[in-house]
C-alpha positions as CSV (number, residue, x, y, z in Angstrom):
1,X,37.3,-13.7,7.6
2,X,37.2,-11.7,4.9
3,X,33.2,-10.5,3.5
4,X,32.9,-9.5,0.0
5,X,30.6,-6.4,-0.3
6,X,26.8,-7.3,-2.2
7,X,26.7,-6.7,-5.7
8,X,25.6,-3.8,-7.2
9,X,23.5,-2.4,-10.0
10,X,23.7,0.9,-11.5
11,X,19.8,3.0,-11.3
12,X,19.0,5.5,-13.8
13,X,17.1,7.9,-11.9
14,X,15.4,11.0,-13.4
15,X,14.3,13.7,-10.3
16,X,13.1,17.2,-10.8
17,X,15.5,19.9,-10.2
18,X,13.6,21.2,-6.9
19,X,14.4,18.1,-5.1
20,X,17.5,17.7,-6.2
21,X,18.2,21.2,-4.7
22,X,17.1,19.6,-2.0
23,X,18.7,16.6,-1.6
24,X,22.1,18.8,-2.6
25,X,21.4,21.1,0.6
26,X,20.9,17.5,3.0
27,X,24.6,16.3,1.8
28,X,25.8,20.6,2.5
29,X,24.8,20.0,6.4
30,X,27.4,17.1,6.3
31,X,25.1,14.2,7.7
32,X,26.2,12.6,4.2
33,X,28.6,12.4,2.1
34,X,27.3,12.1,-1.6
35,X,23.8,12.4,-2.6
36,X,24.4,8.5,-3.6
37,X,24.4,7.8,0.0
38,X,21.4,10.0,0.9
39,X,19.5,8.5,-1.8
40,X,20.3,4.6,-0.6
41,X,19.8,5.3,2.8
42,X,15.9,6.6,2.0
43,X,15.5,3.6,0.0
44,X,17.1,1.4,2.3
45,X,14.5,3.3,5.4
46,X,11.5,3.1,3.1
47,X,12.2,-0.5,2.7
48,X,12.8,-1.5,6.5
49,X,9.8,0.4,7.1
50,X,7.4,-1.6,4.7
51,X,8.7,-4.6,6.2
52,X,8.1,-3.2,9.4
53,X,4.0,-2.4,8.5
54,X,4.3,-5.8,6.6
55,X,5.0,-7.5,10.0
56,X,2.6,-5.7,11.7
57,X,-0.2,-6.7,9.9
58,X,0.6,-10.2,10.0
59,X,0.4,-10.3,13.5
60,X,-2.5,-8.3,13.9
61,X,-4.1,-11.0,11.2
62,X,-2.9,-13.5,13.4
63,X,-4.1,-12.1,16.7
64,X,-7.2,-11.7,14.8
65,X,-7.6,-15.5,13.8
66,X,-6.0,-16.6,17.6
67,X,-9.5,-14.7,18.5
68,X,-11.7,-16.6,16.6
69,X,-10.4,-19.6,17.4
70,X,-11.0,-19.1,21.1
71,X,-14.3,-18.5,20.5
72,X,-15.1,-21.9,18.4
């Protein structure tokens, strides 16, 4: 089966030069290829991660409230 790849959008994104030189010197070493594909993979890490603390604090609210119940 074939799978169609997600559609994309194109970002403006404005950063100062000093990270840039960083980001330049991250894609140098070789662990990626373009700064594109640094830049997505942060975002897409970032994003895992909120979901991550996201989840976290929904069980901890619902340990919370499994608590109080026992007590009632």
């Amino acid at each position: 089966m074939v799978r169609r790849t997600p559609a994309k959008s194109a970002v403006r994104l404005m950063l100062p030069d000093e990270l840039i030189a960083r980001l330049d010197k991250a894609v140098e070493i070789g662990v990626f290829s373009s700064r594109n594909e640094l830049l997505l993979y942060l975002i897409r890490n970032h994003l895992d991660h909120l979901g991550d603390l996201e989840k976290s604090q929904m069980e901890y609210k619902y340990k919370l409230w499994s608590q109080q119940k026992r007590k009632e």
